[in-house]
C-alpha positions as CSV (number, residue, x, y, z in Angstrom):
1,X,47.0,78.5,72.5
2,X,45.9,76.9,75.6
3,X,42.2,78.1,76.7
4,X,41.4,80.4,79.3
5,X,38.8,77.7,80.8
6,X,42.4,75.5,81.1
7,X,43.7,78.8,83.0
8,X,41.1,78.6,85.3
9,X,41.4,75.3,86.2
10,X,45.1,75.1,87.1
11,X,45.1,78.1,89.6
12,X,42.3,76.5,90.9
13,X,43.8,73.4,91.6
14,X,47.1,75.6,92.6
15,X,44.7,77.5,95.1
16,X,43.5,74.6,96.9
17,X,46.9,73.3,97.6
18,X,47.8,76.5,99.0
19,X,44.6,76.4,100.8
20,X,45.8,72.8,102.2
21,X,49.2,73.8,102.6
22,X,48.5,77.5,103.9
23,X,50.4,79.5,101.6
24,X,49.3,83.0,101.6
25,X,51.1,83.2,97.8
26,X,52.9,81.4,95.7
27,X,56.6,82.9,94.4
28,X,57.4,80.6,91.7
29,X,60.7,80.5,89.7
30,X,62.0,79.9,86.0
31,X,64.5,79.9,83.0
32,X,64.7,79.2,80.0
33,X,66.6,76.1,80.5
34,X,64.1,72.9,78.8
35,X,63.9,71.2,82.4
36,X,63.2,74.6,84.1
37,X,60.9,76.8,81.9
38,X,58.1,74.0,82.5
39,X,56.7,76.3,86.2
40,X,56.4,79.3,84.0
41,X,54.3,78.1,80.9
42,X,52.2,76.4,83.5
43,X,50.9,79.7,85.0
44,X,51.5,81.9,82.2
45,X,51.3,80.1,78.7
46,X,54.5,81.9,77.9
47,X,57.5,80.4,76.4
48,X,60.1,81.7,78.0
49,X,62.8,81.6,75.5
50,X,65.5,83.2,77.0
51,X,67.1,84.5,81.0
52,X,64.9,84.3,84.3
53,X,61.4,84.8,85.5
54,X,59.4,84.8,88.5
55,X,55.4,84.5,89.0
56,X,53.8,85.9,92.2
57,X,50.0,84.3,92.9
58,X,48.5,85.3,96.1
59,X,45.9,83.4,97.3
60,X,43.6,86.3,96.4
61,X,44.0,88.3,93.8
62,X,45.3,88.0,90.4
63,X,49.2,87.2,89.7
64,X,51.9,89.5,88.9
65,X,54.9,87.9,86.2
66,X,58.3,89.3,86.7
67,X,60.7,89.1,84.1
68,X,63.7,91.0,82.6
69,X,64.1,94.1,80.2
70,X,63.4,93.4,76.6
71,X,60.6,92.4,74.6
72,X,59.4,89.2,76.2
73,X,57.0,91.2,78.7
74,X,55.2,92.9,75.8
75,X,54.9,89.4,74.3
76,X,54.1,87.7,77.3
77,X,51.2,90.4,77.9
78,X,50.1,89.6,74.8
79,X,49.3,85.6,75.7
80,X,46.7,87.2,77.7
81,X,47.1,84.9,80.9
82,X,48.8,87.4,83.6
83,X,47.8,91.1,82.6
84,X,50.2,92.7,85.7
85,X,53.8,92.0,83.8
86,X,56.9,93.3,85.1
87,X,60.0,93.9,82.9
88,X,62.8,95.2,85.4
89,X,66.7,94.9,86.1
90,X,66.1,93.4,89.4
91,X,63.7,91.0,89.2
92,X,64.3,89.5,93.0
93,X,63.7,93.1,94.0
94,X,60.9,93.4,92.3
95,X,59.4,89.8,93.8
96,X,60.3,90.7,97.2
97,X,58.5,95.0,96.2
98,X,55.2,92.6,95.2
99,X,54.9,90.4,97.9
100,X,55.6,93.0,100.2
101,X,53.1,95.3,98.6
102,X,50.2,92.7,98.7
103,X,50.9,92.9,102.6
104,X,52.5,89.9,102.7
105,X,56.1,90.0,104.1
106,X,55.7,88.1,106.8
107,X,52.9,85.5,105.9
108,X,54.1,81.9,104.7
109,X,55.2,81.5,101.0
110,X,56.0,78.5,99.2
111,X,58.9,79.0,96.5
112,X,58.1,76.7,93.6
113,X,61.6,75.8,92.1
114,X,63.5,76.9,95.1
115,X,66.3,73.9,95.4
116,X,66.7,73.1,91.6
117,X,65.8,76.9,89.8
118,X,66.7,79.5,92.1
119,X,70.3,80.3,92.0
120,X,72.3,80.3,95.0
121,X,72.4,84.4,94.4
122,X,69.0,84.6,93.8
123,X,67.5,82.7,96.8
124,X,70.0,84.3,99.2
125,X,68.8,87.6,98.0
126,X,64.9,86.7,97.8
127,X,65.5,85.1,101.9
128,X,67.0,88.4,103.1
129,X,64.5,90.4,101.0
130,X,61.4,88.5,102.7
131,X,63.1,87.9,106.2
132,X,60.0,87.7,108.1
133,X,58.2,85.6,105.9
134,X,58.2,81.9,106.5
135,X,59.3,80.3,102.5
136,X,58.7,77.3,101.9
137,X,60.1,75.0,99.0
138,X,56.6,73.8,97.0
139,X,58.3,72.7,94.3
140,X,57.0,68.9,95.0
141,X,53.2,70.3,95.4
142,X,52.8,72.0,92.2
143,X,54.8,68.8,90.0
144,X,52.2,67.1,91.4
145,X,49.3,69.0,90.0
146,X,50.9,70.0,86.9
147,X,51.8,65.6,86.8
148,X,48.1,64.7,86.1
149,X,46.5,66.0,82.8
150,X,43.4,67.3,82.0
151,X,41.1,66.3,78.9
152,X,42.3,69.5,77.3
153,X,46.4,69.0,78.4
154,X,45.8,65.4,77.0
155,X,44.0,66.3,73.5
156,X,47.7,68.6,73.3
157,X,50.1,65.8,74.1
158,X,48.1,63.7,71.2
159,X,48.9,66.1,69.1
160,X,52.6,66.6,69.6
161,X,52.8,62.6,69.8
162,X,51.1,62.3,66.4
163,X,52.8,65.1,65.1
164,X,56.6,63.8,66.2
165,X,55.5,60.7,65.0
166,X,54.8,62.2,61.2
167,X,58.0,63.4,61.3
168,X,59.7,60.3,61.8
169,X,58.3,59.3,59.1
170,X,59.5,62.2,57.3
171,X,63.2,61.4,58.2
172,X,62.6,57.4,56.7
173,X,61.1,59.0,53.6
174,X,64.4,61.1,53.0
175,X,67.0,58.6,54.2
176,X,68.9,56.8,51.8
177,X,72.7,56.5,51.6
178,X,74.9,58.7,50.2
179,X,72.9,61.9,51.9
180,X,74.3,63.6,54.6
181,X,72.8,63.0,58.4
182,X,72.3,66.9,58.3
183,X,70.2,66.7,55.0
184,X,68.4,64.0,56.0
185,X,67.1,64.8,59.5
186,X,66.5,68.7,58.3
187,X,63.2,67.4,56.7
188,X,61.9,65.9,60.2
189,X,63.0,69.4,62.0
190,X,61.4,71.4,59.6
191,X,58.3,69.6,59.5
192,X,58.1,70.2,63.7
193,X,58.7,73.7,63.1
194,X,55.8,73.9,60.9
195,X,53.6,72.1,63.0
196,X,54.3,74.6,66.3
197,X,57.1,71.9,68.2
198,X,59.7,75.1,68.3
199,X,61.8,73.5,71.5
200,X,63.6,70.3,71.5
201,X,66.3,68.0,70.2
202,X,66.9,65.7,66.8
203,X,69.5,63.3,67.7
204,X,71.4,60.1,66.3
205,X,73.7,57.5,65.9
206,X,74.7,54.8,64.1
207,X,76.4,51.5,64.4
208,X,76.5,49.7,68.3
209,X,76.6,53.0,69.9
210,X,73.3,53.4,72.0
211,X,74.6,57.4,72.8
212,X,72.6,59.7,70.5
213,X,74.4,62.8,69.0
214,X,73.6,65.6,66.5
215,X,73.3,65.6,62.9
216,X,76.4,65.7,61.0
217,X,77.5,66.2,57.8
218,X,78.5,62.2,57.7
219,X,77.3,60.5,54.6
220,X,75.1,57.4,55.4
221,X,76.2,54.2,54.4
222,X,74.6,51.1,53.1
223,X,76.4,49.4,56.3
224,X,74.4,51.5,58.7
225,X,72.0,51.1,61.6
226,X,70.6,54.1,62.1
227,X,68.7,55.3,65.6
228,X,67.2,58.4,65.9
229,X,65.3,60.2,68.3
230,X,63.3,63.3,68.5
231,X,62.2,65.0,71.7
232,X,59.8,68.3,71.0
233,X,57.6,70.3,73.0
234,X,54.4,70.9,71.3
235,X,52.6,74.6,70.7
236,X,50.9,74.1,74.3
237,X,54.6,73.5,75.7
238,X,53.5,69.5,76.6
239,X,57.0,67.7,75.7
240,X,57.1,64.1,73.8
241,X,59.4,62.0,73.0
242,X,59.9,59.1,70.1
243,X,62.6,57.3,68.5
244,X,63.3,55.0,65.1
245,X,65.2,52.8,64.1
246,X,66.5,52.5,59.8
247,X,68.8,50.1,58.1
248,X,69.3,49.3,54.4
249,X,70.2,46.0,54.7
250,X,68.1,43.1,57.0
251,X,69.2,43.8,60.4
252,X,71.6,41.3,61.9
253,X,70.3,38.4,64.5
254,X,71.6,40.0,67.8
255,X,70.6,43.6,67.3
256,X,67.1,42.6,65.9
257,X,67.0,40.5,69.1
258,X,67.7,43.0,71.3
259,X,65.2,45.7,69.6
260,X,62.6,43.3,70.0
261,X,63.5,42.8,74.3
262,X,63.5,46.1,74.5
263,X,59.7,46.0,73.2
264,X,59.0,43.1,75.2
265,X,60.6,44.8,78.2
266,X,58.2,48.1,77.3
267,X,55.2,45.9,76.5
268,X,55.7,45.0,80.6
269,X,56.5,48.3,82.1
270,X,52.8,49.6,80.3
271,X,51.5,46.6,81.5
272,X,51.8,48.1,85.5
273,X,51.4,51.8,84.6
274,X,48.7,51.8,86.8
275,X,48.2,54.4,90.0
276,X,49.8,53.2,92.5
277,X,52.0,50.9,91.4
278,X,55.7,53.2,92.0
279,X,58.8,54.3,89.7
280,X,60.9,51.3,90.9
281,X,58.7,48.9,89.0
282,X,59.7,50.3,85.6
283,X,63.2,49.1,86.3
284,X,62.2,45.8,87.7
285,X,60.1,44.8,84.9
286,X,63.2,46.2,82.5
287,X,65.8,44.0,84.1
288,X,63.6,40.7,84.6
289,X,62.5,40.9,80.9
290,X,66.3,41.5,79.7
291,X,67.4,38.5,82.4
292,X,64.7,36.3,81.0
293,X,65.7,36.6,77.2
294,X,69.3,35.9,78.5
295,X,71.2,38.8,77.7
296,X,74.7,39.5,79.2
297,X,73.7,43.2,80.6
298,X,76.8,45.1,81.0
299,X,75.9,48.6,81.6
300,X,73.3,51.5,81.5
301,X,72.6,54.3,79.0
302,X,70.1,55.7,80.8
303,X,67.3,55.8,83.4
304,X,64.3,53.4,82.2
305,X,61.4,56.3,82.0
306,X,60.0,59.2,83.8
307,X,57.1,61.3,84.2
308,X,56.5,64.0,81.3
309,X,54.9,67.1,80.7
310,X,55.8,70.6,80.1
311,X,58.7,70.3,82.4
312,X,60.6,67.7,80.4
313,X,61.9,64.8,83.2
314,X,60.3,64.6,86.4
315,X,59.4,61.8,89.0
316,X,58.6,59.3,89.1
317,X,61.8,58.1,87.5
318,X,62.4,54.3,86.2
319,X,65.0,53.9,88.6
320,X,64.9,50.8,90.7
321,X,64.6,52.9,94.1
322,X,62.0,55.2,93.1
323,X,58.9,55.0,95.4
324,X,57.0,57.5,93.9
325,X,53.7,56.6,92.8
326,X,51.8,56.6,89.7
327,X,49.0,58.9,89.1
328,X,45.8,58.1,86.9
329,X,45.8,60.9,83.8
330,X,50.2,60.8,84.1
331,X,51.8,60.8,81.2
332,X,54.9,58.6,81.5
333,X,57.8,58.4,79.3
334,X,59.2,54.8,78.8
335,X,62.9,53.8,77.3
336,X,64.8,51.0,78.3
337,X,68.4,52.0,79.3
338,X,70.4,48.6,79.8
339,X,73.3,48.0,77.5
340,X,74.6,44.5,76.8
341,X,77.8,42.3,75.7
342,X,80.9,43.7,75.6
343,X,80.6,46.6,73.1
344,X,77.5,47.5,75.2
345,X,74.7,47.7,72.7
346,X,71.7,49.4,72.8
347,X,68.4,51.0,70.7
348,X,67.1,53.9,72.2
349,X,63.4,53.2,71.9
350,X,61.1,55.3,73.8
351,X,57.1,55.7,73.9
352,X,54.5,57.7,75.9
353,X,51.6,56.0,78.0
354,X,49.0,57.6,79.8
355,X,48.5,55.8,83.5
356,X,45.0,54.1,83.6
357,X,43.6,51.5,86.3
358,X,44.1,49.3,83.3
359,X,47.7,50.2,82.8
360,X,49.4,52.3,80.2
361,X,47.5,53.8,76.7
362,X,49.2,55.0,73.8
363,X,49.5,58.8,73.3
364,X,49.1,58.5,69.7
365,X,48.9,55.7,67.0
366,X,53.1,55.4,66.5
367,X,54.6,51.7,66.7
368,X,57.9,50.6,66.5
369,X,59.7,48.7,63.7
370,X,62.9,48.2,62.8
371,X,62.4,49.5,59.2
372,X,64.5,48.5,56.4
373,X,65.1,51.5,53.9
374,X,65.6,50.1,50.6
């Protein structure tokens, strides 16, 4: 449970922006979709788990949280956070009945998810609804307050860090071949549920494939190289993610080279994690340290890191024409995405830094190995 004192000071800091930006309320938008629920738990401390939702803050006065029928209202009143909650068929109508009511209809709004959340049905409706109002997309306001953490946000992401991390070591302690991928990563899965980390995903693969997957009911092989990753949000909603990487045998001399440019190559990107500095660096550093160990690149996986919080991916992104800036007290998510030779290898290694003017810090105590099961 996040505190009420943590409440406080995020519709503080959402107040002054709209104080700045002159919004007379906020209308901000949701789903339960991992990369879109992140505007609602920020305001609300509910995990929506399931359809849409809608928060309306005015500048003055307390907020109103608009969802559909069914029990997640009741729950949601529950949290404690909003104590005017909504549960209605038409939940746009509603939004447009509250803004309206609060004397508002034709004041300026800014819509927090309005390109990426809002549906194309939803929008139209929630424009002709409020036709005299002047909305505003404030989507790019708000990332940037919820982007910076607070001591208490930051004693949270430590503990889902830590926590992902003991389950990693709860997969190594289980593996062994002639178990089943399915048997073998339910021990890390259950030990997240225990621990509060109810959202996320527990992927793998083996062999040169750098493309996770889910468990199957595969048997594991002495010949194996096994990767694995885990991304969870924590009880507080704060996402994390970490990766291994198993084998039963010593690993062989190019993919053991490559796992350890990839830590070279992260080892520099926290080295300029400092505010600032911009998402475009990330890649830079990525592709000089993968140039200077010589390697033939030949592709990309992925991006090479992002920003991460209780929405999962947002900017900056480690994508070579980023220009958005660090922020001290960011958490940024680091992984390497270049592939190399012809059968495009790659290890999915990924950590979490917290920007510092001295560059990036550790969320937790987790360090990668290549770990030999035998």
């Amino acid at each position: 449970m996040v505190s009420t004192q943590e409440r406080a000071r995020r519709y503080a800091a959402l107040r002054a922006m709209m104080a700045r930006d002159g919004y007379a309320a906020l209308v901000i938008t949701g789903n339960a979709e991992a990369l879109q629920r992140g505007y609602i738990r920020y305001v609300t401390d509910w995990r929506l788990w399931g359809g849409k939702c809608f928060v309306v803050i005015p500048f003055e006065g307390d907020p109103v949280l608009v969802m559909g029928t069914g029990s997640q209202g009741h729950w949601a009143r529950n949290v404690g956070w909003v104590a005017d909650v909504r549960s209605v068929l038409d939940s746009v109508g509603e939004v447009v009945n509250v803004v309206t009511g609060l004397g508002l209809s034709s004041a300026r709004i800014g819509v927090v998810g309005m390109d990426q959340v809002l549906t194309y049905g939803d929008a139209s409706r929630l424009i002709k609804g409020l036709s005299q109002a002047e909305l505003v997309d404030a989507s790019v306001a708000v990332d940037d307050i919820m982007a910076v953490k607070s001591a208490e946000e930051l004693e949270q992401v430590r503990f889902t860090y830590n926590t992902i991390a003991a389950a990693l070591g709860r997969f190594k302690a289980a593996l062994a071949p002639g178990r089943s991928e399915r048997e073998v990563m339910v021990e890390a899965v259950d030990y997240l549920y225990l621990n509060g980390c109810l959202d996320g995903i527990a992927h793998l693969t083996v062999g040169a494939s750098s493309y996770l997957r889910p468990a199957s009911d595969r048997l594991f092989t002495e010949d194996d190289i096994v990767k694995v990753s885990l991304e969870f949000a924590g009880p507080s909603g704060h996402w994390i993610e970490l990766a291994g990487i198993y084998s039963f045998k010593e690993p062989p001399t190019r993919a053991l080279r490559y796992f350890e440019t990839s830590l070279k190559a992260m080892e520099g990107v926290r080295q300029i994690l400092k505010p600032g500095n911009v998402g475009g660096d990330i890649t830079r550093v990525v592709e000089e340290t993968f140039r200077a160990e010589g390697w033939n690149v030949t592709g990309r996986g992925i991006w090479d890191g992002h920003a991460i919080g209780i929405n999962v991916i947002r900017p900056p992104m480690g994508l070579i024409d980023s220009t958005d800036a660090f922020q001290e007290n960011m958490v940024m998510n680091i992984h390497p995405g270049l592939l190399v030779d012809e059968d495009q290898w790659g290890v999915y290694v990924q950590d979490n830094f917290l920007v510092t003017p001295e560059g990036g810090v550790r969320m937790g105590d987790y360090r990668y190995e290549w770990h030999v099961k035998r």
